[in-house]
mmJSON file of the N, C-alpha and C atoms, coordinates in Angstrom:
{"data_MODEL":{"atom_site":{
"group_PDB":["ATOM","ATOM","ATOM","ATOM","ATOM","ATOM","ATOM","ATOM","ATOM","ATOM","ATOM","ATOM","ATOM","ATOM","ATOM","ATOM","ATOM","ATOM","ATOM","ATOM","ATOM","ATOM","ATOM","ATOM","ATOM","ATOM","ATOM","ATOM","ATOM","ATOM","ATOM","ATOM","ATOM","ATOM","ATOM","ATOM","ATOM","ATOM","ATOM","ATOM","ATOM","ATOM","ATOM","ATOM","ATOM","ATOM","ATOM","ATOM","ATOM","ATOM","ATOM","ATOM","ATOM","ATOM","ATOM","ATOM","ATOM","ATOM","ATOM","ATOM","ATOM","ATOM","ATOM","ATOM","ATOM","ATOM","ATOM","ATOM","ATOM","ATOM","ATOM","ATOM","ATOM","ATOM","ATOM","ATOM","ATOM","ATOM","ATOM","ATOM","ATOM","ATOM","ATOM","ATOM","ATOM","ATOM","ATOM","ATOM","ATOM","ATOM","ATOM","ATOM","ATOM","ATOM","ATOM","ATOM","ATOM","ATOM","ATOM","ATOM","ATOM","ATOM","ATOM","ATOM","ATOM","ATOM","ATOM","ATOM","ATOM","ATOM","ATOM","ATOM","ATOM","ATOM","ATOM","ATOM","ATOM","ATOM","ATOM","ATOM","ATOM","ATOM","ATOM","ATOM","ATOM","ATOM","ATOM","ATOM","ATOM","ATOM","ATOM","ATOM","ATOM","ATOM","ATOM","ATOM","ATOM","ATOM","ATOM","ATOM","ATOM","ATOM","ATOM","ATOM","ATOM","ATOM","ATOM","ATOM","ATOM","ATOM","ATOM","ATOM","ATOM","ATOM","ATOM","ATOM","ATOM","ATOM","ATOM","ATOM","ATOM","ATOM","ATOM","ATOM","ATOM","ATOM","ATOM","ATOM","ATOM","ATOM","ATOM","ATOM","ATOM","ATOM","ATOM","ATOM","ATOM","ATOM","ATOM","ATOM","ATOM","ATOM","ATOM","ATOM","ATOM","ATOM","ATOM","ATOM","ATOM","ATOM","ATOM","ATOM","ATOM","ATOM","ATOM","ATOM","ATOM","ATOM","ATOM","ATOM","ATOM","ATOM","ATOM","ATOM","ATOM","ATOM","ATOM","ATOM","ATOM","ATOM","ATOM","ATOM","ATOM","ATOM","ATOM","ATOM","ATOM","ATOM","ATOM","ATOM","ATOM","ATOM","ATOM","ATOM","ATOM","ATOM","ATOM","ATOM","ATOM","ATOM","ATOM","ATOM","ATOM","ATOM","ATOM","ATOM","ATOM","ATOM","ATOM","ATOM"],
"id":[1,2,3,4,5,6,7,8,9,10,11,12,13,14,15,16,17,18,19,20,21,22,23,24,25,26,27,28,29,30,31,32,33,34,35,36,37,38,39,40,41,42,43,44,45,46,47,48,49,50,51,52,53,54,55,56,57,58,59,60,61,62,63,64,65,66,67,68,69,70,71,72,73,74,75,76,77,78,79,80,81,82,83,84,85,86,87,88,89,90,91,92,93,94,95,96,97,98,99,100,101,102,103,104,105,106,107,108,109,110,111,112,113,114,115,116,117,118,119,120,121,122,123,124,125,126,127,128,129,130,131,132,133,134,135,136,137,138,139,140,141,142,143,144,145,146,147,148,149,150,151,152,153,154,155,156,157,158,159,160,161,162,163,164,165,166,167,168,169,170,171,172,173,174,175,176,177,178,179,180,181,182,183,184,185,186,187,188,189,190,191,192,193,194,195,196,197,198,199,200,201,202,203,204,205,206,207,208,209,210,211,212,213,214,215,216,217,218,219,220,221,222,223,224,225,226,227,228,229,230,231,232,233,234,235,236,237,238,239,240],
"type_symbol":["N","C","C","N","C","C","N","C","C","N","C","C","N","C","C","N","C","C","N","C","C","N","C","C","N","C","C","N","C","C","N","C","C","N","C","C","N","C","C","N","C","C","N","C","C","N","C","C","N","C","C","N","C","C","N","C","C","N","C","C","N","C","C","N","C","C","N","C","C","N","C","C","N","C","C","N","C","C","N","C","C","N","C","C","N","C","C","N","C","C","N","C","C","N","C","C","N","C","C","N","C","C","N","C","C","N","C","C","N","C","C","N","C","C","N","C","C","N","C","C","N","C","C","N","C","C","N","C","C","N","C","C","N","C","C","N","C","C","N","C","C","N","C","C","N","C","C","N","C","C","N","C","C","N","C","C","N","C","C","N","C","C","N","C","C","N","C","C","N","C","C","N","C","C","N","C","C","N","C","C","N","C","C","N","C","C","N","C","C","N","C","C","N","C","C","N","C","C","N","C","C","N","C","C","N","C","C","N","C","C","N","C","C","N","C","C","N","C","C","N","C","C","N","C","C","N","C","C","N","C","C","N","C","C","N","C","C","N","C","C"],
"label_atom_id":["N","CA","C","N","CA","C","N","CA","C","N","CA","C","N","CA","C","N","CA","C","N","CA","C","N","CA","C","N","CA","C","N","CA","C","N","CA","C","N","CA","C","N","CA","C","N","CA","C","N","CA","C","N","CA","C","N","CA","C","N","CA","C","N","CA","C","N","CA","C","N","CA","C","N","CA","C","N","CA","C","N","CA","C","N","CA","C","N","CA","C","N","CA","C","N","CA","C","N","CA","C","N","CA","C","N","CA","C","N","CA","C","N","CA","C","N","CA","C","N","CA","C","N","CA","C","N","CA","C","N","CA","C","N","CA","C","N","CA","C","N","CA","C","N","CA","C","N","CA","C","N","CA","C","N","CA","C","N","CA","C","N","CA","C","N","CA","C","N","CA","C","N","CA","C","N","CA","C","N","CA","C","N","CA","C","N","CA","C","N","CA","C","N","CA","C","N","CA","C","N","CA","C","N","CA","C","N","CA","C","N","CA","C","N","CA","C","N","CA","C","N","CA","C","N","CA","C","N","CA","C","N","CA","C","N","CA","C","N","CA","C","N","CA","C","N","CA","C","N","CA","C","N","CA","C","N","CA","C","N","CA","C","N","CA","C","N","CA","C","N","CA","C","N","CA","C","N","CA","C"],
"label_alt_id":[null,null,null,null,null,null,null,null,null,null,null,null,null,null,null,null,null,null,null,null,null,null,null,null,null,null,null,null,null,null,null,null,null,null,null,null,null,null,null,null,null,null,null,null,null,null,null,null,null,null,null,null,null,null,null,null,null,null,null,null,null,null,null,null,null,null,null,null,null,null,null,null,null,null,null,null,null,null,null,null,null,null,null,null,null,null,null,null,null,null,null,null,null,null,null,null,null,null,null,null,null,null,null,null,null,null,null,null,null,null,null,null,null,null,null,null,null,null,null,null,null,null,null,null,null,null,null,null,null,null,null,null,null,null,null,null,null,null,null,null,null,null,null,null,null,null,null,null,null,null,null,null,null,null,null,null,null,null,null,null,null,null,null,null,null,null,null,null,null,null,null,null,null,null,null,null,null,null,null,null,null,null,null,null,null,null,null,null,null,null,null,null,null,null,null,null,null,null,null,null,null,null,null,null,null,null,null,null,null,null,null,null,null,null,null,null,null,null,null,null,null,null,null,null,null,null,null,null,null,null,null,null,null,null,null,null,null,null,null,null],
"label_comp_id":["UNK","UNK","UNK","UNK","UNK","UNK","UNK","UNK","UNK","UNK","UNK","UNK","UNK","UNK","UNK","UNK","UNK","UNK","UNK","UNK","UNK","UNK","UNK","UNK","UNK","UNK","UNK","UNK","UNK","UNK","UNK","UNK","UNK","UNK","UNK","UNK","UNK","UNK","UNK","UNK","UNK","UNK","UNK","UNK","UNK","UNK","UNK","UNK","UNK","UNK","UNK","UNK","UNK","UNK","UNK","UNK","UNK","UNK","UNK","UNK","UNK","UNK","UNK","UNK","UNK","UNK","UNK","UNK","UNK","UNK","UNK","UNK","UNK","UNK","UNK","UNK","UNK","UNK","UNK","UNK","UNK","UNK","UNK","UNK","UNK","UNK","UNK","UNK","UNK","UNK","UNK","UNK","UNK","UNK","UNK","UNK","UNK","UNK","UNK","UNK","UNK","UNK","UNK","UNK","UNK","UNK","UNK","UNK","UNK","UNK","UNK","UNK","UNK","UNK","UNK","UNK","UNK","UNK","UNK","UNK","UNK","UNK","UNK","UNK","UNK","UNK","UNK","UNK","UNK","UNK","UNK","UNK","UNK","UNK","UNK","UNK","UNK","UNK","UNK","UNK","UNK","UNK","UNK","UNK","UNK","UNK","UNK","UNK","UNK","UNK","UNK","UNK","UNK","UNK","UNK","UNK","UNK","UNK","UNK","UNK","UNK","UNK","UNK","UNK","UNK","UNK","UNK","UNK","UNK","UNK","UNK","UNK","UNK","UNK","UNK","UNK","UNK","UNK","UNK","UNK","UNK","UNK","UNK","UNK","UNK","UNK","UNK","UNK","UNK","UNK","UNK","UNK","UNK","UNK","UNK","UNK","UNK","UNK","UNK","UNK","UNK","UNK","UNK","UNK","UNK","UNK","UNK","UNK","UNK","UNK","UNK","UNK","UNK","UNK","UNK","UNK","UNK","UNK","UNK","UNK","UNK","UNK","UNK","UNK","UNK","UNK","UNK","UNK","UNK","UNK","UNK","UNK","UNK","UNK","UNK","UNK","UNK","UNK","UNK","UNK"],
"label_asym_id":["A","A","A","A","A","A","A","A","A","A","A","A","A","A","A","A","A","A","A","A","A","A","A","A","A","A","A","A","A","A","A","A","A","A","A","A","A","A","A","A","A","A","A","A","A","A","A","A","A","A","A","A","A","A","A","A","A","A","A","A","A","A","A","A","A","A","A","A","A","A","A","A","A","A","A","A","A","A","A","A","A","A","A","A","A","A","A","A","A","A","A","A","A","A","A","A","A","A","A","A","A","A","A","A","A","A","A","A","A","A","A","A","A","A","A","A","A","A","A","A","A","A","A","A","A","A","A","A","A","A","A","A","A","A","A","A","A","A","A","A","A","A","A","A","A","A","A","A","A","A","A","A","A","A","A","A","A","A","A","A","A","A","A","A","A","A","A","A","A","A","A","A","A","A","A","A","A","A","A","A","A","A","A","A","A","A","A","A","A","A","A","A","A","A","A","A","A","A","A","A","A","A","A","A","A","A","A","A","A","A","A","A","A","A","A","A","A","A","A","A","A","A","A","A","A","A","A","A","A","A","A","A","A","A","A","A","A","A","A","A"],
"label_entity_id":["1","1","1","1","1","1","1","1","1","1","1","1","1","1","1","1","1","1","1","1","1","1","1","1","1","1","1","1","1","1","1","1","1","1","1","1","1","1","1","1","1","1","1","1","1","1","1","1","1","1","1","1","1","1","1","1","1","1","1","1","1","1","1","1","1","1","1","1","1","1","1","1","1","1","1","1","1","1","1","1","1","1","1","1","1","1","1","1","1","1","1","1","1","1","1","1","1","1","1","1","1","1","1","1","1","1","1","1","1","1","1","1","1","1","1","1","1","1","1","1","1","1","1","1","1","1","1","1","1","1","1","1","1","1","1","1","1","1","1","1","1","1","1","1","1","1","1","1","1","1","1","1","1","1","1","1","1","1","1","1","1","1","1","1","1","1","1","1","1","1","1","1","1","1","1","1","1","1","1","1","1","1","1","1","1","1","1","1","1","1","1","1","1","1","1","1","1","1","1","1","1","1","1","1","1","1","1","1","1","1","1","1","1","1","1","1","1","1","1","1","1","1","1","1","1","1","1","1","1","1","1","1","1","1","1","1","1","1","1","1"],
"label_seq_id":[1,1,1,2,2,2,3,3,3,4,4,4,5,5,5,6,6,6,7,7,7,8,8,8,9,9,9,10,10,10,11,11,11,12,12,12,13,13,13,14,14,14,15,15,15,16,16,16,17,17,17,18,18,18,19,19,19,20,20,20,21,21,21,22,22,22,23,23,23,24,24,24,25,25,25,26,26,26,27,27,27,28,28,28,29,29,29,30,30,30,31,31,31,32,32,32,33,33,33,34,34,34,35,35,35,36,36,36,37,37,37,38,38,38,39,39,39,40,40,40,41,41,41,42,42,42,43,43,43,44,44,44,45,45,45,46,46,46,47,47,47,48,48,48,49,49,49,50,50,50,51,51,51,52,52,52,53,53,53,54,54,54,55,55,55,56,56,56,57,57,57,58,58,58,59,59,59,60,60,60,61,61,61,62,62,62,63,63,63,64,64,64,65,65,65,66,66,66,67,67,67,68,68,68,69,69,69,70,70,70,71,71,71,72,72,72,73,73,73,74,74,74,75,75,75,76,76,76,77,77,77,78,78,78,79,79,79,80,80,80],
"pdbx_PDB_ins_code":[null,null,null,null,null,null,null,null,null,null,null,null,null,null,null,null,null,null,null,null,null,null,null,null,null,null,null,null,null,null,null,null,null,null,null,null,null,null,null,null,null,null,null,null,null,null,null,null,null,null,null,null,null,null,null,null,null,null,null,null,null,null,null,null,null,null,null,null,null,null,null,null,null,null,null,null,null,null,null,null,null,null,null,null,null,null,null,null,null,null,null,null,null,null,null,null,null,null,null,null,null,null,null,null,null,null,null,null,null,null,null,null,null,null,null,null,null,null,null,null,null,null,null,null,null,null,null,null,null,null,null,null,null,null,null,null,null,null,null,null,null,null,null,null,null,null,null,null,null,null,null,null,null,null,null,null,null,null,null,null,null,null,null,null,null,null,null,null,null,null,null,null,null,null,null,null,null,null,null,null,null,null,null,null,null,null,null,null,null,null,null,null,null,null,null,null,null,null,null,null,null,null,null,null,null,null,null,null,null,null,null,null,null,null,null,null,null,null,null,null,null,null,null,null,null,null,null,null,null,null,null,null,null,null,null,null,null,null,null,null],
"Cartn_x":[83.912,83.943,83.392,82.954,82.325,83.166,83.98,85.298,84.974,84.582,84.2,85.455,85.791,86.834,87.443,88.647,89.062,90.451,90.945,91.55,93.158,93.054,94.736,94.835,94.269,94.847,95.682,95.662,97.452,96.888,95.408,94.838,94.714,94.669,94.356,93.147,92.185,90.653,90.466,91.508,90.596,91.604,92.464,93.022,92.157,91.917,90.529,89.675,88.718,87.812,88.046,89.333,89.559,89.515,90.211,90.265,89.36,87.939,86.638,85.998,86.145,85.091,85.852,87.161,87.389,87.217,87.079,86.805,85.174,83.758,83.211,82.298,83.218,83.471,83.836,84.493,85.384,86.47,86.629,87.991,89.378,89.601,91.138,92.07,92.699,94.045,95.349,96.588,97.337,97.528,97.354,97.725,96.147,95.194,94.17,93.773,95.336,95.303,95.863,96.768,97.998,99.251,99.449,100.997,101.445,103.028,103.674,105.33,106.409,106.708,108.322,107.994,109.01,108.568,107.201,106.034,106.931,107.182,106.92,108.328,109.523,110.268,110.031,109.097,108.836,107.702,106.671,105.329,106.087,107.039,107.81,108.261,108.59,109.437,108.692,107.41,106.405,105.721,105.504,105.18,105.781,106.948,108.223,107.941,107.587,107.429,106.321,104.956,103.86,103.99,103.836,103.462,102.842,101.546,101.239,102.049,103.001,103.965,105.067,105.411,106.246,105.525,104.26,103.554,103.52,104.428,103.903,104.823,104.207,105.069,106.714,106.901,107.959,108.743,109.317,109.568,109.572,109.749,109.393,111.03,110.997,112.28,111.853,112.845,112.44,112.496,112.885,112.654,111.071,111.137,109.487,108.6,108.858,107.757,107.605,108.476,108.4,107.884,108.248,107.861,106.182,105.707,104.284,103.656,104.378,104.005,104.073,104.928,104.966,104.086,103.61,102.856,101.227,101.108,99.604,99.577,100.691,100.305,100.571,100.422,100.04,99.081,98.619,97.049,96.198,95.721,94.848,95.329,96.648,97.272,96.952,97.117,96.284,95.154,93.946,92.861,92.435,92.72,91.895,91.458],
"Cartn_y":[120.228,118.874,118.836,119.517,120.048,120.895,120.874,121.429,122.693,123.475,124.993,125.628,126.608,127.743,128.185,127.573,128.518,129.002,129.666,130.733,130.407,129.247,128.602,128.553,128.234,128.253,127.605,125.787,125.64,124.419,124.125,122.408,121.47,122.323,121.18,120.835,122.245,121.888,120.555,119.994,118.954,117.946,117.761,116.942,116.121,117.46,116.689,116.203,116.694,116.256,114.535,114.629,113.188,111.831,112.804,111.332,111.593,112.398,112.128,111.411,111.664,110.641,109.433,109.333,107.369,107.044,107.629,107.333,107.026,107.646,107.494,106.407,106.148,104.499,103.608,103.735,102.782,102.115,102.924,102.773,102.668,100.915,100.145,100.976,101.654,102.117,101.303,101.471,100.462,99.752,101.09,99.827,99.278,99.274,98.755,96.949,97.306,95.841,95.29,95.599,95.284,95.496,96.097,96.503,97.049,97.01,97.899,98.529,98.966,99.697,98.956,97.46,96.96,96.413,96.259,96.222,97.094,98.219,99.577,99.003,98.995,98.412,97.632,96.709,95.556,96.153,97.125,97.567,98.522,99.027,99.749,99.226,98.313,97.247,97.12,96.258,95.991,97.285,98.206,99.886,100.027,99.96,100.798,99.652,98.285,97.129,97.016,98.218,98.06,98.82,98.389,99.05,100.962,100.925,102.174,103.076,103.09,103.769,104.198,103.567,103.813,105.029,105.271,105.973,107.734,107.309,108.785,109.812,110.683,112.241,112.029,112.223,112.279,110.687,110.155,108.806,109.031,108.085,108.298,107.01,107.375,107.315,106.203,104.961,104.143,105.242,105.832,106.741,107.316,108.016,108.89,107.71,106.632,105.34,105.194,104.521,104.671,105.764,106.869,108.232,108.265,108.19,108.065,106.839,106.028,104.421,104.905,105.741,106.097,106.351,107.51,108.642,107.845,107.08,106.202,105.328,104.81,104.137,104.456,105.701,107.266,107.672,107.509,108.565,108.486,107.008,107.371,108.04,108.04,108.896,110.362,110.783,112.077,112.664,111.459,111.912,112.589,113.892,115.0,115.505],
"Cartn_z":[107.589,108.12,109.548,109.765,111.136,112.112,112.267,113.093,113.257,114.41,114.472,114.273,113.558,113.244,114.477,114.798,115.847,115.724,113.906,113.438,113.184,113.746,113.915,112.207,111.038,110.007,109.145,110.171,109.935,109.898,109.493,109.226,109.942,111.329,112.492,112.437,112.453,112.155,111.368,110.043,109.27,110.023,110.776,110.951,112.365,113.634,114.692,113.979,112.77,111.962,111.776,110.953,110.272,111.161,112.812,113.826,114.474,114.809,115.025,113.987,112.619,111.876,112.141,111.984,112.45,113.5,114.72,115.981,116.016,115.257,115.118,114.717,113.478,112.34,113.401,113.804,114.742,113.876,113.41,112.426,112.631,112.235,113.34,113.131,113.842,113.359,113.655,113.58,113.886,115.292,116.266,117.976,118.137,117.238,117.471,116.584,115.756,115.254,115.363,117.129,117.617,117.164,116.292,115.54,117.122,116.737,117.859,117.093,117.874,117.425,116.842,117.452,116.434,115.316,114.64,113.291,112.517,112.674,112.057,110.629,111.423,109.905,108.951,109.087,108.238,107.641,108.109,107.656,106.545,106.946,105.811,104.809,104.831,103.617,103.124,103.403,102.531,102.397,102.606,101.776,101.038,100.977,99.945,98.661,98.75,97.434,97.431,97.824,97.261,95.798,94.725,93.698,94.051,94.573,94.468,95.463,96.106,96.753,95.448,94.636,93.891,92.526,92.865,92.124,92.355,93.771,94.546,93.586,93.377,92.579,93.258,94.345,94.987,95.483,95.265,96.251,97.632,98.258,99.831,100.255,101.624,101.753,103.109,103.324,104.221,105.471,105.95,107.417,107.362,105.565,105.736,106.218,105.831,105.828,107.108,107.79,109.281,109.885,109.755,110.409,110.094,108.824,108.954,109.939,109.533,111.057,112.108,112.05,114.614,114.108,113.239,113.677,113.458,112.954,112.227,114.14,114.22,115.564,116.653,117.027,117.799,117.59,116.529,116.733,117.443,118.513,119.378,120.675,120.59,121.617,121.431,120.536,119.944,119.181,120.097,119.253,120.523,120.75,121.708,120.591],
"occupancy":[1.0,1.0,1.0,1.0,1.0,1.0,1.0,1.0,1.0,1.0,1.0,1.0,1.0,1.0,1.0,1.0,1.0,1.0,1.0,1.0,1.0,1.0,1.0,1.0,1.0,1.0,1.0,1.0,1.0,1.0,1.0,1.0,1.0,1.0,1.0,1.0,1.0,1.0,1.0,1.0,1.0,1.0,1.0,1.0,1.0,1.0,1.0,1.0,1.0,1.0,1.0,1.0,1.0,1.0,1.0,1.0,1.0,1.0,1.0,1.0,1.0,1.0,1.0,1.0,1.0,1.0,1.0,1.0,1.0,1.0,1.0,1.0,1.0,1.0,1.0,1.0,1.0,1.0,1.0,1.0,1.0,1.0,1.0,1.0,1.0,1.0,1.0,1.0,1.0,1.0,1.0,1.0,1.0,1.0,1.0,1.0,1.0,1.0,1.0,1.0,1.0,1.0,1.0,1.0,1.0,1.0,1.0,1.0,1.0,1.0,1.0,1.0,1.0,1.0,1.0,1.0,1.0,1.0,1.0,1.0,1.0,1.0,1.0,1.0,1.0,1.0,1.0,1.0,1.0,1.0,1.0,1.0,1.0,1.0,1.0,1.0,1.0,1.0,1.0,1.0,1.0,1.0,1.0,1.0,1.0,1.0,1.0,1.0,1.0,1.0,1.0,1.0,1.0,1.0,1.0,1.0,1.0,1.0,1.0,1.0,1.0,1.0,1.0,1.0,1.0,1.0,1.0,1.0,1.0,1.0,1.0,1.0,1.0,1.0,1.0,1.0,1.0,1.0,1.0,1.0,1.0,1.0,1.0,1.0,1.0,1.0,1.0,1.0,1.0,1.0,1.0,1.0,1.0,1.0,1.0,1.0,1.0,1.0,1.0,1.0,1.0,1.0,1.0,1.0,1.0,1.0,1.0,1.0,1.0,1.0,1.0,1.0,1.0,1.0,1.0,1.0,1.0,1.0,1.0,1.0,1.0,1.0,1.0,1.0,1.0,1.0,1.0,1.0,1.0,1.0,1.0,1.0,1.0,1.0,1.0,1.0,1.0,1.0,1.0,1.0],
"B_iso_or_equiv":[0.0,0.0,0.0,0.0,0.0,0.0,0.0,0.0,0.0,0.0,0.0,0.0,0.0,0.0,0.0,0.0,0.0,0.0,0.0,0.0,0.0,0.0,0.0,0.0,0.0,0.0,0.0,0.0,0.0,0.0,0.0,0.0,0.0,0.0,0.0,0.0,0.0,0.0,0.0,0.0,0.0,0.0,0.0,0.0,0.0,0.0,0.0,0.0,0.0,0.0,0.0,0.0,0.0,0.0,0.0,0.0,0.0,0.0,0.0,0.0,0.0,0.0,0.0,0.0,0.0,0.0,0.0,0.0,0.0,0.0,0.0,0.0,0.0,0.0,0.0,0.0,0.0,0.0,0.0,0.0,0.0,0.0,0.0,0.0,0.0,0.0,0.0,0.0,0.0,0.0,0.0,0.0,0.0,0.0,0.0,0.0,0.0,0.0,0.0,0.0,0.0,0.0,0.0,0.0,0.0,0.0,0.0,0.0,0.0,0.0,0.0,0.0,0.0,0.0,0.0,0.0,0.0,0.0,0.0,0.0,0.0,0.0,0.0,0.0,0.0,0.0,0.0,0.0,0.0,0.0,0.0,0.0,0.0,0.0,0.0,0.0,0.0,0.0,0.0,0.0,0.0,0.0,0.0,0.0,0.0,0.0,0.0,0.0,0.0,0.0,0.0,0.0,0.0,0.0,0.0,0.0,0.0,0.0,0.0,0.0,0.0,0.0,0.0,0.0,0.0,0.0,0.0,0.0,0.0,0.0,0.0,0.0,0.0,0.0,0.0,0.0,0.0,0.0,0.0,0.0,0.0,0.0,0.0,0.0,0.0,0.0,0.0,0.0,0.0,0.0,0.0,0.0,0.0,0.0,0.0,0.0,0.0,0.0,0.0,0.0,0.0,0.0,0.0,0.0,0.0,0.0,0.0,0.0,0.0,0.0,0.0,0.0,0.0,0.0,0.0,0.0,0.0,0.0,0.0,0.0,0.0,0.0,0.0,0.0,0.0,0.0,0.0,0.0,0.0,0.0,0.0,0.0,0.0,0.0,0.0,0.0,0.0,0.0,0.0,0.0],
"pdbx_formal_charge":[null,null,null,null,null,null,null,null,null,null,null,null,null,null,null,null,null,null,null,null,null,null,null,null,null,null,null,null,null,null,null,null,null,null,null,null,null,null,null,null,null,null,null,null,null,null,null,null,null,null,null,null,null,null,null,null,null,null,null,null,null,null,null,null,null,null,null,null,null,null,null,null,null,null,null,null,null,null,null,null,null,null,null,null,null,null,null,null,null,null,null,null,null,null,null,null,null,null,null,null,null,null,null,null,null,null,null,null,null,null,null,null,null,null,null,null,null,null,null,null,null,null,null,null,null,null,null,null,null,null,null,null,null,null,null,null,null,null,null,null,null,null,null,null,null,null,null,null,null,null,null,null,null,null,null,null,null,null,null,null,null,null,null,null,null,null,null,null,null,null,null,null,null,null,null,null,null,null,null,null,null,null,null,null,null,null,null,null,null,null,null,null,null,null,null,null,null,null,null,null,null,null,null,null,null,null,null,null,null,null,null,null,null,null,null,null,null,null,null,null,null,null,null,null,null,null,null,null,null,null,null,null,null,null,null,null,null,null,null,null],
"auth_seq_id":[1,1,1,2,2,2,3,3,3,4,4,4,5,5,5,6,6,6,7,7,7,8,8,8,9,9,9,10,10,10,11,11,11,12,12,12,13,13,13,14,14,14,15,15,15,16,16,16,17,17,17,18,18,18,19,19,19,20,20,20,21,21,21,22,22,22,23,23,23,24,24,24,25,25,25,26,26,26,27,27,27,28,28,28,29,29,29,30,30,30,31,31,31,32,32,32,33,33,33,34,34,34,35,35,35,36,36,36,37,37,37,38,38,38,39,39,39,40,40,40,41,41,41,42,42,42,43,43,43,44,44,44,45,45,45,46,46,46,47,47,47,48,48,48,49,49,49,50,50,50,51,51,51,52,52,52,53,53,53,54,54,54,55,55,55,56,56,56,57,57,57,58,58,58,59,59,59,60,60,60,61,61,61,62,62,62,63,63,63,64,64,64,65,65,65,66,66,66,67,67,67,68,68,68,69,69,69,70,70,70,71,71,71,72,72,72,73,73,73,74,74,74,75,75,75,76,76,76,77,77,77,78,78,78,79,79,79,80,80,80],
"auth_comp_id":["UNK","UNK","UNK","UNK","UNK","UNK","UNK","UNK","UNK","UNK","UNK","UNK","UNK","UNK","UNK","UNK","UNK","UNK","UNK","UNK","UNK","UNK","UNK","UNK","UNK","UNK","UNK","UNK","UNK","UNK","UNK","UNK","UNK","UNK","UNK","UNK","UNK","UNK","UNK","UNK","UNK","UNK","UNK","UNK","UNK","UNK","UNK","UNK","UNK","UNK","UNK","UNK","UNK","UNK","UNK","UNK","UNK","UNK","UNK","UNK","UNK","UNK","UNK","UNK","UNK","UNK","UNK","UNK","UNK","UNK","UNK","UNK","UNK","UNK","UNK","UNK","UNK","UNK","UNK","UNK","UNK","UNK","UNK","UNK","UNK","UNK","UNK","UNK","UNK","UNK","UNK","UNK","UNK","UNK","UNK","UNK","UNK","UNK","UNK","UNK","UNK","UNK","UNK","UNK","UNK","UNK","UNK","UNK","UNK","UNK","UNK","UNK","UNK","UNK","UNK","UNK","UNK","UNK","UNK","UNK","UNK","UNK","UNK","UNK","UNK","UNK","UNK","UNK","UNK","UNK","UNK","UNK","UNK","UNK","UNK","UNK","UNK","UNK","UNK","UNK","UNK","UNK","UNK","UNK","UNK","UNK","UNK","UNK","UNK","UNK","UNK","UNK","UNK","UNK","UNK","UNK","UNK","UNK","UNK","UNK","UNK","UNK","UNK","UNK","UNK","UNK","UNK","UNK","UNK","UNK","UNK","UNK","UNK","UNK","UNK","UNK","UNK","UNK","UNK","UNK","UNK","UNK","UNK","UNK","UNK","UNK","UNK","UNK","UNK","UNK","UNK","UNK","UNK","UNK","UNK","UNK","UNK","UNK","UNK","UNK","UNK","UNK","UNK","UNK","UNK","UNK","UNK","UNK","UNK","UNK","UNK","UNK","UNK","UNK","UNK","UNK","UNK","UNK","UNK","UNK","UNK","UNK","UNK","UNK","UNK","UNK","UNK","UNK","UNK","UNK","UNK","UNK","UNK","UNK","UNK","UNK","UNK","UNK","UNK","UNK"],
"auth_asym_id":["A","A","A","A","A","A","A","A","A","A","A","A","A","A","A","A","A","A","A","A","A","A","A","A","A","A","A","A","A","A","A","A","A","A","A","A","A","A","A","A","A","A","A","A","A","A","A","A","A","A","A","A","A","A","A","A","A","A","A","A","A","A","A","A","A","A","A","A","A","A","A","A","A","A","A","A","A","A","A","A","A","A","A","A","A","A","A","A","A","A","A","A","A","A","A","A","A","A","A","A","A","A","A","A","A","A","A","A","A","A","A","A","A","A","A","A","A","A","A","A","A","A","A","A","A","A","A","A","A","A","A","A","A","A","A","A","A","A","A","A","A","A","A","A","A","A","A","A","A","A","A","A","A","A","A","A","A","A","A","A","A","A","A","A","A","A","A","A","A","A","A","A","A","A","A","A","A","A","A","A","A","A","A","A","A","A","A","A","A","A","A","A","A","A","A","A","A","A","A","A","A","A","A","A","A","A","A","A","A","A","A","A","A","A","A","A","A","A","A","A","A","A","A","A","A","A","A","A","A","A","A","A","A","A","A","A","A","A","A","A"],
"auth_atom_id":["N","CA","C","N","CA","C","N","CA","C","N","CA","C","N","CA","C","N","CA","C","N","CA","C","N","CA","C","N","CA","C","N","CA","C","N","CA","C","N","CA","C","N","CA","C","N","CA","C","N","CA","C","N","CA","C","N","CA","C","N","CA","C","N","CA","C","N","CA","C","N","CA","C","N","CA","C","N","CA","C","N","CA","C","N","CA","C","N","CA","C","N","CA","C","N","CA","C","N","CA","C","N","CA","C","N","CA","C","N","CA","C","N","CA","C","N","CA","C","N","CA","C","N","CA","C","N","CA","C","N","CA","C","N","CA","C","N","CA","C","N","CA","C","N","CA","C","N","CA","C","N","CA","C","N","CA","C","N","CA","C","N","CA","C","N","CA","C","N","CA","C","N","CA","C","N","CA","C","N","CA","C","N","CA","C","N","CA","C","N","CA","C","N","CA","C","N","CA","C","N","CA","C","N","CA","C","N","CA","C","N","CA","C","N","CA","C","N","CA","C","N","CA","C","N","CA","C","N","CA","C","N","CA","C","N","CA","C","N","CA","C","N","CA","C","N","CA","C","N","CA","C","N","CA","C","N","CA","C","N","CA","C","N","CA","C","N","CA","C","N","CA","C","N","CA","C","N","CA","C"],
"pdbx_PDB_model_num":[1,1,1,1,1,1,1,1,1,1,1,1,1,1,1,1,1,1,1,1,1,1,1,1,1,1,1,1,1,1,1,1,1,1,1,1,1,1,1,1,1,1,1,1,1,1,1,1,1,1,1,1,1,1,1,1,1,1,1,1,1,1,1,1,1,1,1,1,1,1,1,1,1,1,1,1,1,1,1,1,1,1,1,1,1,1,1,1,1,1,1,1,1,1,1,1,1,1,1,1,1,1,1,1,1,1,1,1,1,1,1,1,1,1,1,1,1,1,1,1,1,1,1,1,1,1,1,1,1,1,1,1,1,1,1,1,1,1,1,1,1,1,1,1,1,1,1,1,1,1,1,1,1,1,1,1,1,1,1,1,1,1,1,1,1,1,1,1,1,1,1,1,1,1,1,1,1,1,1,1,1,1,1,1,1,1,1,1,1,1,1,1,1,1,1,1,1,1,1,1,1,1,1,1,1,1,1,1,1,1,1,1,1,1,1,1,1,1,1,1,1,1,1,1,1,1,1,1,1,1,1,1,1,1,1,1,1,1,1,1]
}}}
């Protein structure tokens, strides 16, 4: 994905990759479509009663839901 090898092993390489190609795109992420961090429960509710969430192998748990939300509306905080 372009990411030069530097031996860590542990999938960071595709993870800089993923937020250089959206940074690239210019691809909205959530504090870019203004969500903030009282969004995050309600963005969950309506996740957990989307149909294809209920598809996942595993169910997902209203905290995992949220926990992927900080972490989705953080990422330009951590796109080094």
């Amino acid at each position: 994905m372009g990411e030069p090898d530097d031996g860590s092993n542990d999938g960071s390489r595709a993870v800089r990759a993923v937020r250089r190609i959206l940074a690239e795109l210019d691809f909205p992420v959530l504090a870019s479509l203004g969500f903030v961090e009282s969004d995050l429960d309600r963005l969950a509710e309506l996740a957990l009663a989307d149909y294809f969430i209920t598809m996942s192998p595993e169910p997902w748990t209203k905290a995992e839901v949220v926990a992927a939300f900080t972490s989705a509306l953080h990422l330009e905080d951590r796109a080094t």
